[in-house]
C-alpha positions in Angstrom: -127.6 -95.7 5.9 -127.5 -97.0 2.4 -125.2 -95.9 -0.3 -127.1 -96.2 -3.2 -127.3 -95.9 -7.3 -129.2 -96.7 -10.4 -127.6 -98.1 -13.0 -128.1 -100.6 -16.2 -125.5 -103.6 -16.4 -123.7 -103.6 -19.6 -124.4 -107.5 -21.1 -121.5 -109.8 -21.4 -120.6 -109.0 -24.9 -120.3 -105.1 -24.0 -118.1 -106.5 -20.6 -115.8 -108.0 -23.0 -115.7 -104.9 -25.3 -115.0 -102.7 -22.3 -112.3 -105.6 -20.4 -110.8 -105.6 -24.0 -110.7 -101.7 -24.6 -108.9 -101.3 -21.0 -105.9 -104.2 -21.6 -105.0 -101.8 -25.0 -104.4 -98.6 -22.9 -101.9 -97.5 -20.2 -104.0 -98.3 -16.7 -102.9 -98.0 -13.2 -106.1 -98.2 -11.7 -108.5 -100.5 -14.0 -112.2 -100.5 -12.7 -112.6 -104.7 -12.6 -114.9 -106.4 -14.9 -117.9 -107.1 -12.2 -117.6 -103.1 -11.2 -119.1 -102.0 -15.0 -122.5 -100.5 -14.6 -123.7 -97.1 -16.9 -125.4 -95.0 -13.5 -128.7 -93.8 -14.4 -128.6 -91.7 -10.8 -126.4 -91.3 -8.0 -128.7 -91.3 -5.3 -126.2 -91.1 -2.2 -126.7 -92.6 1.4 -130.3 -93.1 2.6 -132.1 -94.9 5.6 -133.6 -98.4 4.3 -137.1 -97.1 4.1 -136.7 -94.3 1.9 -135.3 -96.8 -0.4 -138.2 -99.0 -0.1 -140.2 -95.8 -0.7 -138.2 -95.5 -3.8 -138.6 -99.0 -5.1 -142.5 -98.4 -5.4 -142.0 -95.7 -8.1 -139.7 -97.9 -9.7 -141.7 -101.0 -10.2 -144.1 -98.4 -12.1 -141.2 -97.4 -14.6 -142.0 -98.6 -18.5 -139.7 -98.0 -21.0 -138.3 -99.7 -23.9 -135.3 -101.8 -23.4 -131.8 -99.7 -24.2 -129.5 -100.2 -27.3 -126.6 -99.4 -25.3 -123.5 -98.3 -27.8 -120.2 -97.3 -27.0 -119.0 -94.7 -29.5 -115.4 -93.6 -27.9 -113.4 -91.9 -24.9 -113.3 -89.6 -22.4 -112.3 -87.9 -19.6 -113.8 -86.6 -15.8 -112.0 -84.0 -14.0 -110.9 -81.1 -16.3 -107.3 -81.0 -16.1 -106.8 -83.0 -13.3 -108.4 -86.1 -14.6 -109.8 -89.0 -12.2 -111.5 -90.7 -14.3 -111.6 -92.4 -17.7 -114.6 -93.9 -19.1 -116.2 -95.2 -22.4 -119.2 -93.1 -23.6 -122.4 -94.4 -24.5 -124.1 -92.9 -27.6 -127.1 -90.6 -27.3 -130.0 -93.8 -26.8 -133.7 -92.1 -26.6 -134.7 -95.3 -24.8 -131.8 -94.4 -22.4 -132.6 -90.8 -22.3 -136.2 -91.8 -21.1 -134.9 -94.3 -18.3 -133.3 -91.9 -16.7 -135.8 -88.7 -17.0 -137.7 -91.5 -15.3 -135.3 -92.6 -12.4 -134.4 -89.4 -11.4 -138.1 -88.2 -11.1 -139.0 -91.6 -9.2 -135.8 -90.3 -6.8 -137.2 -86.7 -6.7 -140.8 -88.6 -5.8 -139.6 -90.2 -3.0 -137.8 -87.3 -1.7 -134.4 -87.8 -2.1 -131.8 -85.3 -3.6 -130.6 -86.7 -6.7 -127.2 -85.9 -8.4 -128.4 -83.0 -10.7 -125.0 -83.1 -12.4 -125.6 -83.3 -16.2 -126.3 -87.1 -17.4 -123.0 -88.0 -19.2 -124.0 -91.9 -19.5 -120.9 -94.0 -19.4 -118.9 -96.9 -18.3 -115.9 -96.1 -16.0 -112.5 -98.0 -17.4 -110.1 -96.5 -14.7 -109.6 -94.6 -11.8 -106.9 -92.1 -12.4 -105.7 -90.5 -9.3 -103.0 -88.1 -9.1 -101.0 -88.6 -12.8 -97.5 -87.1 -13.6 -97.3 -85.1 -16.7 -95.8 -87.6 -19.0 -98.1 -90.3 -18.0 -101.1 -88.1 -18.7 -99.6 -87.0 -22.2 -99.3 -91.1 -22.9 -103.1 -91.6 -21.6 -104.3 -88.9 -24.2 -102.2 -89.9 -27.0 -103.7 -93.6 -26.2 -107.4 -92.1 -26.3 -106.4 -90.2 -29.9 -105.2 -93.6 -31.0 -108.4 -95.1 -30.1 -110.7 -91.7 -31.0 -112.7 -94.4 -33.7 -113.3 -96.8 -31.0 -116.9 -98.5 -30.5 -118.8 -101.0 -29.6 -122.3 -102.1 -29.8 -125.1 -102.3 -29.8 -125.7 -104.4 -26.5 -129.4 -104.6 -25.7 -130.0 -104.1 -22.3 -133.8 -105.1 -20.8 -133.6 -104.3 -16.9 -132.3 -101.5 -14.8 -131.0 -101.9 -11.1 -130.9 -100.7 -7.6 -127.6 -101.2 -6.6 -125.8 -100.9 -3.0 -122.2 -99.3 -2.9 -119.5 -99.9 -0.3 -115.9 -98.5 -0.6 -113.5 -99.8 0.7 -110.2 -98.1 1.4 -107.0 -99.1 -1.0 -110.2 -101.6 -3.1 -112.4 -101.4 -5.2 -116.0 -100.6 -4.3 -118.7 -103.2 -3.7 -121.8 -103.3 -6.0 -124.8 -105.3 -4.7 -128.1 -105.2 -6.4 -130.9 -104.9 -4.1 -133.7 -104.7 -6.8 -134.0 -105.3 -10.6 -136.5 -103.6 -12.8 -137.3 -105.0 -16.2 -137.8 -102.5 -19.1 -140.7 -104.4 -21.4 -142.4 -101.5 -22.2 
């Protein structure tokens, strides 16, 4: 079995946005550099052939390539947060990748996360936080509530392996790249 996602790669001007956003706020558990991807879907652990199944109906994706821009801050988790990321702006071009992804998932038969599409780059990791340190994280993100970066364009989309790893940081591998050219 495969753990598997779609995501775009954020270009290296938007990975130095992001490295340089994290360094300016209180992080125990930065997400490193070569871990920032935007996931388009969340497709969970399949055999190898559904995701070759899958990589047909994604070589027959078009779209236009993304103008991926980060306009601020948030939060995953409600009041026990466990993750903070940077959000990327509304993008129709983004929009579209997605509506297309998912669908291509759907196609092949696979259950994709139906959770509502909150694009974004995850800075950190939370885990369980201590009051005051929580109250320092938030007054952080108010200080940066103008924060943004971009636009980055972004031309291809990717099939990416995942493997955690326990006490480390996942592994991203790209099994397949899709170009958006339209």
């Amino acid at each position: 079995m495969i753990r598997a996602f779609l995501g775009l790669a954020p270009p290296p001007a938007a990975l130095d946005a992001l490295e340089a956003l994290q360094a300016d706020l209180p992080l125990d558990r930065p997400v490193p550099r070569e871990n920032f991807h935007l996931t388009l879907v969340f497709l969970g652990n399949h055999p190898r052939p559904v995701l070759e199944d899958l990589h047909l109906g994604l070589e027959a994706i078009r779209g236009a390539p993304v103008a991926l821009h980060f306009d601020g801050l948030g939060m995953f988790g409600g009041a026990k947060p466990r993750a903070l990321y940077a959000r990327a702006a509304h993008c129709p071009a983004l929009s579209h990748i997605h509506r297309k992804t998912f669908r291509a998932a759907e196609m092949a038969e696979m259950i994709p996360d139906s959770r509502k599409f909150t694009p974004h780059v995850t800075l950190s990791k939370l885990g369980a936080m201590e009051p005051g340190d929580l109250v320092e994280l938030q007054d952080e993100m108010a200080r940066h509530a103008d924060w943004h970066a971009g636009p980055f364009e972004v031309d291809r989309f990717y099939l990416y392996r995942s493997t955690l790893r326990r006490g480390a940081p996942p592994v991203y591998e790209v099994l397949a790249e899709y170009p958006l050219d339209q």
